[in-house]
C-alpha positions in Angstrom: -92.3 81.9 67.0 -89.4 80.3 65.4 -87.2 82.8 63.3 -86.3 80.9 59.8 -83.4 82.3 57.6 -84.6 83.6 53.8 -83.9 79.9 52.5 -86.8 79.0 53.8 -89.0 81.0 51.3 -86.7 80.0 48.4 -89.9 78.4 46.3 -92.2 81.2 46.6 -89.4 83.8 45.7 -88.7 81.8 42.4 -92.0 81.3 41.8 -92.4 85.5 42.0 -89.8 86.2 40.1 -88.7 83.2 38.1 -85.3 82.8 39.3 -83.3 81.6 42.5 -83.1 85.5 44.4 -81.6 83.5 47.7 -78.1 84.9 46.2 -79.3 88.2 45.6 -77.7 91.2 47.5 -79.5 94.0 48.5 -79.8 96.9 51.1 -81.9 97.6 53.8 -82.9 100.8 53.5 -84.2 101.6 57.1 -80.2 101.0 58.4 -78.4 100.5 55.4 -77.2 97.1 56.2 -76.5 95.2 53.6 -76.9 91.2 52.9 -78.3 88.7 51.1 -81.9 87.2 50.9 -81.0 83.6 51.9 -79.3 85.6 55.3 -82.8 87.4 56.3 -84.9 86.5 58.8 -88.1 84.7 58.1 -91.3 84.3 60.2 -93.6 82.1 57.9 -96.0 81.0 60.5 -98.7 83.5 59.1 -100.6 83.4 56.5 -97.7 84.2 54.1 -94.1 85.2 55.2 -92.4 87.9 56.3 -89.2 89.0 56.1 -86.9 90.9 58.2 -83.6 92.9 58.2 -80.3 90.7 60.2 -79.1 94.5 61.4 -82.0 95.9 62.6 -84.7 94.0 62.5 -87.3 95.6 60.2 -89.6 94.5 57.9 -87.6 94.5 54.5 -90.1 91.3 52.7 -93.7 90.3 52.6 -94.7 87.4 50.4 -97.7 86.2 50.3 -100.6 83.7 47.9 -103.4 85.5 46.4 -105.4 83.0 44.5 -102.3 80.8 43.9 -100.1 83.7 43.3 -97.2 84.8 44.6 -97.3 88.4 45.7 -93.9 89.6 47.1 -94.0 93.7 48.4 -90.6 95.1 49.0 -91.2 98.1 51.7 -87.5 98.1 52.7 -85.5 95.8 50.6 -83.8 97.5 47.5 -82.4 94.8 45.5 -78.9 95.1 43.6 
């Protein structure tokens, strides 16, 4: 599966939260790393996307499209 950077889910993020969040900082909080959405890494081949930590590799991002809504769960992502 090809690895996508957090650009590539640019549309559903606004979408969820009605502004561009590729620029938005934030911290991992399983390592502590932090960066920026757009530099995460993205793996959109299931049946929504999912995002991962550049440092360490964890799950920081879930989106996904419930009944044409955007649904984004942050289990490791603490936005600035």
């Amino acid at each position: 599966m090809e690895a996508l950077d957090g650009n590539a889910i640019a549309g559903e993020l606004y979408t969820a939260f009605g502004k561009e969040m590729t620029t938005a900082s934030g911290r991992c909080t399983h390592c502590g790393a932090r960066s920026e959405v757009a530099e995460l890494v993205v793996y959109s081949r299931a049946p929504g996307a999912v995002a991962r930590c550049p440092s360490c590799g964890s799950v920081v991002m879930v989106l996904v499209a419930v009944r044409d809504e955007s649904r984004v769960h942050l289990p490791g992502l603490e936005l600035d």
